[in-house]
matplotlib code that plots the C-alpha trace (Angstrom):
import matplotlib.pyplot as plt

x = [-3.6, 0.1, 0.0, -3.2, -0.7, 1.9, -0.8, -1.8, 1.7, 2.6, -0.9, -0.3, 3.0, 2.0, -0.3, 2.0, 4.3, 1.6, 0.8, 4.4, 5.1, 1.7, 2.9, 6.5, 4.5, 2.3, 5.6, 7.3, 4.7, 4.8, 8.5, 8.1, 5.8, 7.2, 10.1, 8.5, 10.7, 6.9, 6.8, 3.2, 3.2, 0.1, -1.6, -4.7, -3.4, -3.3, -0.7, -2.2, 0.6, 3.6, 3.7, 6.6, 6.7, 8.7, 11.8, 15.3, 14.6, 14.9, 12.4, 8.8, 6.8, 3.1, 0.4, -3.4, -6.3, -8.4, -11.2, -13.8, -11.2, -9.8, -6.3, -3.5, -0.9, 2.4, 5.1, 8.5, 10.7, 13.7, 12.3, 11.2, 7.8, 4.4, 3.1, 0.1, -1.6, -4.6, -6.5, -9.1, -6.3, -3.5, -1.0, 0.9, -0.8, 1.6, 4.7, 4.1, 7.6, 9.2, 7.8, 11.4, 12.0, 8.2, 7.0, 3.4, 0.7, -3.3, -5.9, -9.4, -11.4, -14.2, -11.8, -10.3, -7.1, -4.2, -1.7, 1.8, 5.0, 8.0, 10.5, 13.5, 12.3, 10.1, 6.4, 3.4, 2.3, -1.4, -2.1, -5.0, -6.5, -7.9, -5.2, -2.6, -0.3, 0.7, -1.3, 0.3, 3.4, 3.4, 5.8, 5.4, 7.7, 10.8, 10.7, 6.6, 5.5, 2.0, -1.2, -4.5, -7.5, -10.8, -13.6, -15.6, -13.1, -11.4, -8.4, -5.0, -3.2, 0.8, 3.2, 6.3, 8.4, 11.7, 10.2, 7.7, 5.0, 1.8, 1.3, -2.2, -3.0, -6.3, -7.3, -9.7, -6.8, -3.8, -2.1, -0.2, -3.0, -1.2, 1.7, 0.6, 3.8, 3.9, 7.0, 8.4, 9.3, 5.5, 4.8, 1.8, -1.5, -5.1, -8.4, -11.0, -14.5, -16.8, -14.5, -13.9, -10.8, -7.4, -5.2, -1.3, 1.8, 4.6, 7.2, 10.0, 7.4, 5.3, 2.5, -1.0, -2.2, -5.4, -6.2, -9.5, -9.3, -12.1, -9.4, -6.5, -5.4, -4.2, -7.1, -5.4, -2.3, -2.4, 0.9, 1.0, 2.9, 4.5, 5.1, 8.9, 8.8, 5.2, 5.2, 2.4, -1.3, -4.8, -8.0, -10.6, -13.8, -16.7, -14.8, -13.8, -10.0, -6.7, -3.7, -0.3, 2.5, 6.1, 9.2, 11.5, 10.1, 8.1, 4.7, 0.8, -0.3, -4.3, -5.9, -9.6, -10.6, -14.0, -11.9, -8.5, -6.2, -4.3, -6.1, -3.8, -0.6, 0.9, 4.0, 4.4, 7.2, 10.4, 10.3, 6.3, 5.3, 2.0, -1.5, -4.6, -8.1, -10.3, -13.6, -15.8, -14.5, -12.7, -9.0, -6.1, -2.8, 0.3, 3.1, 7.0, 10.3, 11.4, 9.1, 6.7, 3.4, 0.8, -3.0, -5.6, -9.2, -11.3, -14.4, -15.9, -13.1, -12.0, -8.9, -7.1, -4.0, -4.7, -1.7, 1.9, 4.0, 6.8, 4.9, 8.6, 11.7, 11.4, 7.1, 6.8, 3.9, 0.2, -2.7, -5.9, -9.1, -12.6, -14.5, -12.2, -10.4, -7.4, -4.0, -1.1, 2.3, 4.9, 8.4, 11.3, 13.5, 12.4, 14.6, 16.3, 13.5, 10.5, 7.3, 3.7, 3.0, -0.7, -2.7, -6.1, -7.9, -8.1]
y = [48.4, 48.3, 44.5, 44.3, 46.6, 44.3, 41.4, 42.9, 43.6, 39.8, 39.1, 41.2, 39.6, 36.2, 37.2, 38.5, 35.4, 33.4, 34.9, 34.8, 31.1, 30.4, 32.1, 30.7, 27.7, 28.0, 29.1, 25.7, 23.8, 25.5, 25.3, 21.6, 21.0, 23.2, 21.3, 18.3, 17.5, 16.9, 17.9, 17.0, 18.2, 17.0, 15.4, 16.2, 16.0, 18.6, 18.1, 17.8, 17.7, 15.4, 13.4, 12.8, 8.6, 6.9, 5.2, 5.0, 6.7, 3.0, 1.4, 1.4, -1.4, -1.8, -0.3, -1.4, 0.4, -0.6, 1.7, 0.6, 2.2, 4.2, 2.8, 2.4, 0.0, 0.8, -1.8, -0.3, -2.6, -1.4, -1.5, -4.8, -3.3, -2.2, 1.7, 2.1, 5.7, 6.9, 8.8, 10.9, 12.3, 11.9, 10.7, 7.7, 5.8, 2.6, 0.2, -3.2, -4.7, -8.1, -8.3, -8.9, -7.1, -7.1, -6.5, -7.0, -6.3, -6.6, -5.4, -7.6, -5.9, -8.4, -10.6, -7.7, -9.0, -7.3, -10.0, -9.3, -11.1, -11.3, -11.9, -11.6, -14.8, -16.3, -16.5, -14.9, -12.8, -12.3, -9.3, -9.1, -5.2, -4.0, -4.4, -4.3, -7.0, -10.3, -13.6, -15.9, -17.0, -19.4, -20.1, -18.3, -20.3, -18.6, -14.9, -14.1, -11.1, -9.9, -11.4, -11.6, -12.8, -15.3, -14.8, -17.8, -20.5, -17.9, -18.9, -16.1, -16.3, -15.2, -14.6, -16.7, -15.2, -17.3, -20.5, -20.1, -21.5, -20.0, -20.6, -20.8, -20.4, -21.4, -17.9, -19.8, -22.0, -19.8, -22.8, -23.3, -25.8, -25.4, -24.8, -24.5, -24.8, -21.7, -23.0, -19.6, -16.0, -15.1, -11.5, -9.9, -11.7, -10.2, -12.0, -11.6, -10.8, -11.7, -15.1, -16.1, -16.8, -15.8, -14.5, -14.1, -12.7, -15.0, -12.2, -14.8, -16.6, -13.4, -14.8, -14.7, -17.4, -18.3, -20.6, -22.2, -21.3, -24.0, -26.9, -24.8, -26.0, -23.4, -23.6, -21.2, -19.7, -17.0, -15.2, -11.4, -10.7, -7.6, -7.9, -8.1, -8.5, -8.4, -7.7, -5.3, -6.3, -5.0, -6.5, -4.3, -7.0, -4.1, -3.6, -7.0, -5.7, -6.8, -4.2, -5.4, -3.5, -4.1, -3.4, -5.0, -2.4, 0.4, -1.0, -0.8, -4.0, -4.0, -7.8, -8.6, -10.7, -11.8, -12.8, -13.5, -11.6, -8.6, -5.5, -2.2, -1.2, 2.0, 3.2, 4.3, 5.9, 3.6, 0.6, 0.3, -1.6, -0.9, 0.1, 1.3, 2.1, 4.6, 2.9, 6.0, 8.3, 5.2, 6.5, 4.1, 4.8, 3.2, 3.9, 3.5, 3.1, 6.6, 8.2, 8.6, 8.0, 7.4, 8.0, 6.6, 7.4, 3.6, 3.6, 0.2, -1.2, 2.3, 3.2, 6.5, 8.5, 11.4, 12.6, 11.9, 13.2, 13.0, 12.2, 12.0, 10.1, 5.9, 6.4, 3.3, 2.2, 3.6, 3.3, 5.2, 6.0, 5.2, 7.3, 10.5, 10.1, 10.9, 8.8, 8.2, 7.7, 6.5, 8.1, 6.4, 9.8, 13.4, 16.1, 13.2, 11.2, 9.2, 11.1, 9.8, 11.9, 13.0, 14.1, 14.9, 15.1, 18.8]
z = [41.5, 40.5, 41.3, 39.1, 36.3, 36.7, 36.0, 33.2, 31.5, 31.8, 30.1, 27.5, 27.4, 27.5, 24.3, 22.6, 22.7, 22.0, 18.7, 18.0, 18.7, 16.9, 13.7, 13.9, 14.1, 11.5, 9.3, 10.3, 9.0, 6.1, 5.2, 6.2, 3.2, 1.1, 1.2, 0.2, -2.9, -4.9, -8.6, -9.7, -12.7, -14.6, -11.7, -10.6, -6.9, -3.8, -1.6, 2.0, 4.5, 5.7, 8.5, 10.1, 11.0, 13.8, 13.3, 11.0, 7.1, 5.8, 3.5, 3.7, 2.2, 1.5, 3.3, 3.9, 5.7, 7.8, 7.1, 9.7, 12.4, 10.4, 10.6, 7.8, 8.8, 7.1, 6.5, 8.0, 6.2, 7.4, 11.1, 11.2, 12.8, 11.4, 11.8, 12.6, 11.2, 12.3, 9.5, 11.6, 13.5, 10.9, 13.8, 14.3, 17.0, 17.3, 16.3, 16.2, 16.5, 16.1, 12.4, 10.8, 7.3, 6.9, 3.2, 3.1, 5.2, 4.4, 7.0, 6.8, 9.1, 9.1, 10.8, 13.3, 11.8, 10.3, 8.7, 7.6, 6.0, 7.9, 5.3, 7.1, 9.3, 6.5, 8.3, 8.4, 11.3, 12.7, 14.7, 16.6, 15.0, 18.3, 20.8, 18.1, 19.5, 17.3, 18.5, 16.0, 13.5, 10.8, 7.9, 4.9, 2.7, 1.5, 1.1, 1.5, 0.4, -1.4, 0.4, -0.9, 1.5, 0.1, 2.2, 1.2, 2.5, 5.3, 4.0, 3.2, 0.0, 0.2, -2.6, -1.8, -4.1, -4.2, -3.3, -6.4, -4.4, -3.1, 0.7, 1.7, 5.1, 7.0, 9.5, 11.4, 12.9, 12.0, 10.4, 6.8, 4.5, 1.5, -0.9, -4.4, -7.0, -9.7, -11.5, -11.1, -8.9, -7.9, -7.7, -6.2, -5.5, -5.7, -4.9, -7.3, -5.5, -9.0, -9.6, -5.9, -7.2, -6.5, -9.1, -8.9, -10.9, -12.0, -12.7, -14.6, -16.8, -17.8, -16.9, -14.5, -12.9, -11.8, -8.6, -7.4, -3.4, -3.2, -4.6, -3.9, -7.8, -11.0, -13.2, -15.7, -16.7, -19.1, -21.2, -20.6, -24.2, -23.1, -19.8, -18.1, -14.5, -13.9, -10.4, -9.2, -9.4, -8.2, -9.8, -10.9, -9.9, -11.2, -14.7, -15.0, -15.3, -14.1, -14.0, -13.9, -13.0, -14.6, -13.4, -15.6, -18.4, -17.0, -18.2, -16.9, -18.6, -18.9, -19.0, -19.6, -17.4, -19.5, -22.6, -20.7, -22.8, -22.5, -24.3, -23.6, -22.1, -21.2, -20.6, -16.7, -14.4, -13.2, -11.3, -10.9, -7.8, -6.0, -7.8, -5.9, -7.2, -5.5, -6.8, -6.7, -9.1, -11.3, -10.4, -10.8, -9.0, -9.9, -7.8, -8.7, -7.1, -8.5, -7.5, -9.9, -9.7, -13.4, -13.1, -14.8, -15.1, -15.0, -16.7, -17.6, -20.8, -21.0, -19.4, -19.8, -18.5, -16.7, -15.2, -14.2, -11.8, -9.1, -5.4, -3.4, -3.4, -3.4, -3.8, -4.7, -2.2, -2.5, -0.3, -1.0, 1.3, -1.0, 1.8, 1.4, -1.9, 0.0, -1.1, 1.0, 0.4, 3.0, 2.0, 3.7, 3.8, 3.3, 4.8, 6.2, 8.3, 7.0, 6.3, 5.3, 2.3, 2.0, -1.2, -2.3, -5.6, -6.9]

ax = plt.figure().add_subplot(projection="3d")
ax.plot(x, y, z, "-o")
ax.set_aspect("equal")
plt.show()
């Protein structure tokens, strides 16, 4: 009996502790994302939690997700290697090294390929989405960045930004086809599913320029009066709408796509870089290097503001899930280590 006392004591113990540890815990977590440096102000946004990523509080780039496995694969910049996020289980589930200052990365699950721009070596890196190891290099001009894929003629569109050019590359065979001139810095690139055609920024001229993937030839080059380094893009194919993001003066440029001209601007937070539309509810994201990020409601030729706030420091890079609604924002230093910053609608 006293053995069975003593047995007891420790379980009560042991409970005791347990409830403790589980509260500190809880309390942890709490202080964590309290701490979270957000300010959201007028957006309609809940914050969801932080997750602490792998590797050195250096930059993050652009993120893409893969939502037939549920996987977002961050850009770690300052790395040289590719996260891998799993969104069921909101935990990192790999590092996909050897991918040398990468900047963007575009997941086309159709293909079970995840492709991503080495810039610090100039190519183009294919990694294979299930086993998450790379299976090929090819150039990628001279500082590639922004991809955009056309299904039709499986062939990957990449921004090379100092070189001017477009670099097409074939997926079937993993091999460069094409370099298509742009007379200019080329920003972002988007594919265009009602067109089939692709559609790229050329920050220097202020203009967007239109390519046949089927000739691989510009077929149109339209001004963007307004615009100063038009960098960020995302084509809106249901609403016939391009939005262009401008860093050189803080603007959300709005272009028709039916009459090619530009029909609205807006003024936006600093340094805007990377847009995202979650499709359902109509919500444009537009995400800037100070942190900032402007919302927009989407609904057919009428686009309006509805909310601005602070998301983190550097949140510049936007990735949002159509099936949740949640957006995610990788933050290259909070409390001194990179985080991937989680909201939902509220």
């Amino acid at each position: 009996m006293k053995h069975l006392s003593n047995w007891r004591r420790s379980l009560l113990l042991f409970v005791a502790l347990s409830a403790v540890l589980g509260a500190s815990s809880v309390l942890v977590r709490r202080v964590f994302a309290a701490g979270d440096e957000a300010s959201l102000d007028s957006l309609p946004l809940k914050h969801v939690a932080d997750v602490p990523l792998p590797g050195r509080p250096t930059r993050l780039d652009y993120a893409s997700l893969d939502a037939s496995r549920h996987l977002l694969f961050i850009a770690h910049l300052g790395d040289g290697e590719v996260i891998v996020f799993d969104t069921r289980a909101s935990s990192v589930t790999a590092r996909i090294a050897d991918v040398s200052s990468v900047h963007g990365v575009l997941a086309i699950p159709e293909l079970s390929r995840v492709y991503a721009s080495a810039t610090g070596t100039d190519e183009i890196v294919a990694i294979d989405a299930a086993t998450l190891k790379i299976v090929a290099r090819m150039p990628g001009g001279h500082y590639p960045d922004g991809m955009a894929y056309a299904p039709d003629v499986r062939k990957l569109y990449v921004s090379d930004e100092y070189g001017k050019t477009e670099t097409v590359i074939d997926v079937r065979s993993n091999r460069r086809v094409a370099t298509i001139a742009l007379d200019g810095e080329v920003g972002n690139t988007q594919y265009d599913t009602v067109s089939r055609h692709i559609f790229v920024n050329v920050q220097t001229r202020g203009q967007l320029v239109e390519i046949d993937p089927a000739t691989d030839r510009v077929v149109g080059r339209f001004d963007l009066p307004g615009a100063k380094g038009n960098h960020g893009l995302l084509i809106d194919a249901r609403d016939r709408l391009a939005f262009v993001a401008c860093e050189g003066n803080d603007k959300l440029i709005v272009f028709d796509l039916h009459t090619k001209q530009v029909v609205r601007s807006f003024d936006v937070g600093a340094d805007p870089d990377v847009l995202a539309l979650d499709p359902g509810p109509g919500t444009l994201y537009v995400a800037g290097e100070a942190g900032t990020v402007s919302m927009f409601r989407v609904q057919g030729a009428n686009v309006a503001r509805i909310g601005e706030g602070r998301a983190g420091p550097n949140a510049h890079v936007v990735a949002v899930d159509s099936t949740t609604h949640r957006s995610y924002f990788p933050l290259k230093r909070v409390d001194g280590r990179p985080v991937l910053r989680i909201f939902e609608p509220r």
